[in-house]
MARBA-328903 format. One record per atom (N, C-alpha, C): x, y, z; residue in one letter. Coordinates in pm, whole numbers, plus 50000, padded with zeros to 5 digits. Atoms other than C-alpha are relative to their C-alpha. Layout:
N
XYZA;...
***
This chain:
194
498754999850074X;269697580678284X;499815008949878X;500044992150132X;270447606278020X;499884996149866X;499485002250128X;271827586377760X;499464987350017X;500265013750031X;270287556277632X;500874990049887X;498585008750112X;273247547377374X;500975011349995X;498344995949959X;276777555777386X;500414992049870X;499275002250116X;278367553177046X;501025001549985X;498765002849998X;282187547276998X;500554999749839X;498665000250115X;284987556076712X;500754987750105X;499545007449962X;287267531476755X;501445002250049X;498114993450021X;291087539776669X;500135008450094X;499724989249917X;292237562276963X;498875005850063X;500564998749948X;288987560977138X;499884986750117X;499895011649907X;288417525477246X;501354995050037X;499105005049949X;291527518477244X;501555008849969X;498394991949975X;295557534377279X;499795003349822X;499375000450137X;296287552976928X;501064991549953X;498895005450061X;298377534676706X;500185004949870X;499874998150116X;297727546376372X;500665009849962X;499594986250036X;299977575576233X;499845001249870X;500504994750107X;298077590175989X;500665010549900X;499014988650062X;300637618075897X;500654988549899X;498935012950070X;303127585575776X;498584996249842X;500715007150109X;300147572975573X;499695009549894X;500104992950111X;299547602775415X;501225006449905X;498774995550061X;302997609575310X;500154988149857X;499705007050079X;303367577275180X;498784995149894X;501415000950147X;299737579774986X;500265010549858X;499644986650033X;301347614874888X;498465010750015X;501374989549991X;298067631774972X;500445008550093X;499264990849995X;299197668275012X;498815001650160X;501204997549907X;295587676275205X;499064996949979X;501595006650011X;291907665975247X;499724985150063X;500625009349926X;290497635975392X;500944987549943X;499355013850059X;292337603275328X;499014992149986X;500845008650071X;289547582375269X;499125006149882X;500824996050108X;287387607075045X;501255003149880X;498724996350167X;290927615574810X;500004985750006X;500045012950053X;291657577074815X;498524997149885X;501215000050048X;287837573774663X;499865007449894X;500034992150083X;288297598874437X;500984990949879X;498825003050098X;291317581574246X;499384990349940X;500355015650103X;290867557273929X;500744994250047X;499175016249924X;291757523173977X;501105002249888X;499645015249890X;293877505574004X;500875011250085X;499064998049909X;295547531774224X;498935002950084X;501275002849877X;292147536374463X;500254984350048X;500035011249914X;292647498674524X;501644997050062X;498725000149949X;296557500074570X;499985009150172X;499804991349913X;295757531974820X;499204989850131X;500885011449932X;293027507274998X;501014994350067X;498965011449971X;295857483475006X;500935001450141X;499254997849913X;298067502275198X;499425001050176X;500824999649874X;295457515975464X;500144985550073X;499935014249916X;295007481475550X;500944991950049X;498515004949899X;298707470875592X;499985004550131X;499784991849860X;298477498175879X;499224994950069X;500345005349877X;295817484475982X;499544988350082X;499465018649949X;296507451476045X;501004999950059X;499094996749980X;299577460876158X;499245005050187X;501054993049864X;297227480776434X;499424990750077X;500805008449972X;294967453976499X;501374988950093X;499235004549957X;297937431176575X;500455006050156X;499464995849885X;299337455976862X;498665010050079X;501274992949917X;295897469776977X;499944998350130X;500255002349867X;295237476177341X;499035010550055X;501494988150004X;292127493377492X;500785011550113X;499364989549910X;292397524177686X;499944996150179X;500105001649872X;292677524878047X;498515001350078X;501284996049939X;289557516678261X;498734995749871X;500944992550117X;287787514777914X;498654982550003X;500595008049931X;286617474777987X;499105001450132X;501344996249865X;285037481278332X;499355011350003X;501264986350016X;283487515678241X;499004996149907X;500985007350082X;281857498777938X;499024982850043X;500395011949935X;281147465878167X;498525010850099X;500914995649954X;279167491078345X;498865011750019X;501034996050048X;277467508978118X;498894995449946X;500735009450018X;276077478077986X;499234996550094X;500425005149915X;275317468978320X;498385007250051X;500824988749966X;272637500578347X;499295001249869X;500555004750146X;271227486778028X;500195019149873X;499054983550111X;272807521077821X;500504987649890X;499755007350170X;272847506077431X;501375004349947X;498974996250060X;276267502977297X;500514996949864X;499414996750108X;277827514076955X;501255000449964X;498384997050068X;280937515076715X;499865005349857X;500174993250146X;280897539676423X;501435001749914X;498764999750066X;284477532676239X;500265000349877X;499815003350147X;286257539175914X;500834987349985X;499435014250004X;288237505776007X;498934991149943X;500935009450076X;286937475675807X;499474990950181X;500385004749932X;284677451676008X;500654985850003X;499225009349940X;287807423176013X;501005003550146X;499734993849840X;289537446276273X;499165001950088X;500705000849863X;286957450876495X;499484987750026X;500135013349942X;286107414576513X;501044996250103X;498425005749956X;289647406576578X;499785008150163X;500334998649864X;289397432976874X;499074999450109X;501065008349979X;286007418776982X;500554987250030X;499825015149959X;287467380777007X;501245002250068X;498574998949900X;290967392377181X;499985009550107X;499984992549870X;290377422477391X;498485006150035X;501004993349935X;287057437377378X;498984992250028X;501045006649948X;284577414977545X;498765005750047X;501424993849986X;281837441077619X;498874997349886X;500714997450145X;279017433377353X;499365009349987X;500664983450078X;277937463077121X;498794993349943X;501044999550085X;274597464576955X;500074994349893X;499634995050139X;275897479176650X;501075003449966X;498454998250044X;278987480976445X;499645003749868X;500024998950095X;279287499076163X;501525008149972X;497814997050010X;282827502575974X;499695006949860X;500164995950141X;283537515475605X;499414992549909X;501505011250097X;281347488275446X;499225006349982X;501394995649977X;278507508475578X;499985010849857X;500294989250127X;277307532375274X;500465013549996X;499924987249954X;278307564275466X;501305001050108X;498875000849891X;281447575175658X;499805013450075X;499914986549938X;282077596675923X;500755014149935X;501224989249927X;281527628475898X;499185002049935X;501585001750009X;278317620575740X;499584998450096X;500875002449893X;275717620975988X;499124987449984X;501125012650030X;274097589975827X;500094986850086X;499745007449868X;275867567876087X;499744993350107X;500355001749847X;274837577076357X;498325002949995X;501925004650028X;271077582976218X;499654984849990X;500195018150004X;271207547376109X;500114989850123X;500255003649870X;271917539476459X;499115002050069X;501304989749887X;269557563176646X;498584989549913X;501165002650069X;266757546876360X;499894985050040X;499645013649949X;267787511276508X;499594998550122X;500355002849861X;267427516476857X;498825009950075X;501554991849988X;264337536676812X;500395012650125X;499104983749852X;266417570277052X;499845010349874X;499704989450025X;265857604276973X;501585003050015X;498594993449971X;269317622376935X;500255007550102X;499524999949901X;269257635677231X;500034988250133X;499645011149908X;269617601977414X;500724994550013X;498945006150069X;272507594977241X;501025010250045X;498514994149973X;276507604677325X;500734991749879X;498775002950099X;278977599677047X;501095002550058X;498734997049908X;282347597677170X;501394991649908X;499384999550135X;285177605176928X;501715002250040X;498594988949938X;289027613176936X;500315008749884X;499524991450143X;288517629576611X;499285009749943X;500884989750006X;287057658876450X;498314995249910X;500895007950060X;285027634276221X;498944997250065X;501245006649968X;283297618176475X;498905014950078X;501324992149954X;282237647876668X;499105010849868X;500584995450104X;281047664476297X;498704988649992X;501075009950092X;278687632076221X;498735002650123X;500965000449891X;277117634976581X;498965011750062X;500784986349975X;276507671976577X;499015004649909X;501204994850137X;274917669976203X;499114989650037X;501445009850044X;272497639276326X;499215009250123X;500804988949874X;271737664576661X;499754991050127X;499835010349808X;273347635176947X;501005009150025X;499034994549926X;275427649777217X;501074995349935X;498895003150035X;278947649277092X;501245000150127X;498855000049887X;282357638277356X;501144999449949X;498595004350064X;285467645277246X;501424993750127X;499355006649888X;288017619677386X;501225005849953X;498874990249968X;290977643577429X;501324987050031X;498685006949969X;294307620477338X;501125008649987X;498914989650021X;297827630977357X;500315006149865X;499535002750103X;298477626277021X;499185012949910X;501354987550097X;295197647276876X;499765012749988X;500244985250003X;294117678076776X;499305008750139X;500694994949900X;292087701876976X;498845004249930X;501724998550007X;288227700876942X;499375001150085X;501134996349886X;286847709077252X;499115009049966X;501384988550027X;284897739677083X;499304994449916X;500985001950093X;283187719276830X;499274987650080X;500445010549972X;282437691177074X;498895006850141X;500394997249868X;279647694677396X;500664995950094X;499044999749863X;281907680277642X;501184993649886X;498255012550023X;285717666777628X;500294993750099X;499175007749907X;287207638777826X;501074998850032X;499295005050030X;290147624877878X;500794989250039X;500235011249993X;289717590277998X;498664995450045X;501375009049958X;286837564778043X;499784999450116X;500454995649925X;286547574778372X;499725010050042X;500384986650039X;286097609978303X;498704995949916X;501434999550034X;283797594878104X;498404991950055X;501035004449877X;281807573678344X;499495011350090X;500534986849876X;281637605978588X;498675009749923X;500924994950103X;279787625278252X;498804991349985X;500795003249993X;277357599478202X;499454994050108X;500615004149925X;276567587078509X;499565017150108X;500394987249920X;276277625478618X;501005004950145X;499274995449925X;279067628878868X;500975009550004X;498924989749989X;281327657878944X;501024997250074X;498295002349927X;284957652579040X;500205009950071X;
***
């Protein structure tokens, strides 16, 4: 097997987009740049108001979450082929519980959300993972629907997958492969050609 861990964004990877990030940034008024590093930047008390909001959305998210298609039995049987599984999110770690005890029943390794010290697209992430499950970076697949995740995976030097949604940009040139479902991505790691 190629890959000995398979690492996961969450939002519009594991599961259907919901978040519209355009809306949030309108109503943060952040013209351009990262919405979590300009939130971070601002004195309080409007950094914790901006916080505030994120989290309406995404609770709001969490509430109507649903995984992608296939994305349960492709991860039922990546586990099954003992392949180590990951979640590298800027969601806090009360949403991914929540989708952990209601829809996602595969168990992950490792979860790391914006608690963690480092966000995507730092590469510290997914080093802090790779340094956990004792894997060189090339044993490792990151698998992203965003330009973030495949940036954190290409600066720690793991294969990067970009999961190609409707909704998203286009990164196929910064990513080593693109998908565009979990059985596209079962065929990639288990080495099959369609």
């Amino acid at each position: 097997m190629r890959y000995k861990g398979i690492i996961f964004d969450m939002d519009g990877t594991l599961t259907v987009p919901l978040l519209d990030f355009n809306r949030i940034q309108r109503e943060l008024g952040i013209i351009e740049g990262d919405i979590a590093e300009v939130i971070e930047s601002w004195p309080e008390p409007r950094r914790t108001l901006g916080w505030r909001l994120i989290e309406k959305y995404e609770h709001e998210a969490s509430e109507n979450n649903r995984l992608q298609p296939d994305a349960l039995e492709v991860l039922a049987g990546f586990a099954a082929r003992r392949i180590r599984l990951g979640i590298i999110t800027r969601n806090t770690m009360e949403s991914v519980e929540k989708l952990l005890k209601t829809k996602l029943t595969v168990a992950f390794d490792i979860i790391l959300t914006r608690e963690f010290p480092h966000m995507k697209p730092s590469p510290e992430p997914v080093l802090h993972i790779l340094e956990k499950w004792n894997l060189m970076p090339e044993e490792c697949l990151m698998v992203g629907d965003y330009i973030h995740d495949i940036q954190a995976a290409n600066a720690a030097g793991a294969f990067s997958c970009y999961f190609k949604n409707t909704h998203g940009g286009d990164y196929d040139r910064e990513a080593d492969y693109t998908v565009k479902s979990f059985k596209e991505l079962q065929n990639l790691v288990f080495g099959i050609d369609e």
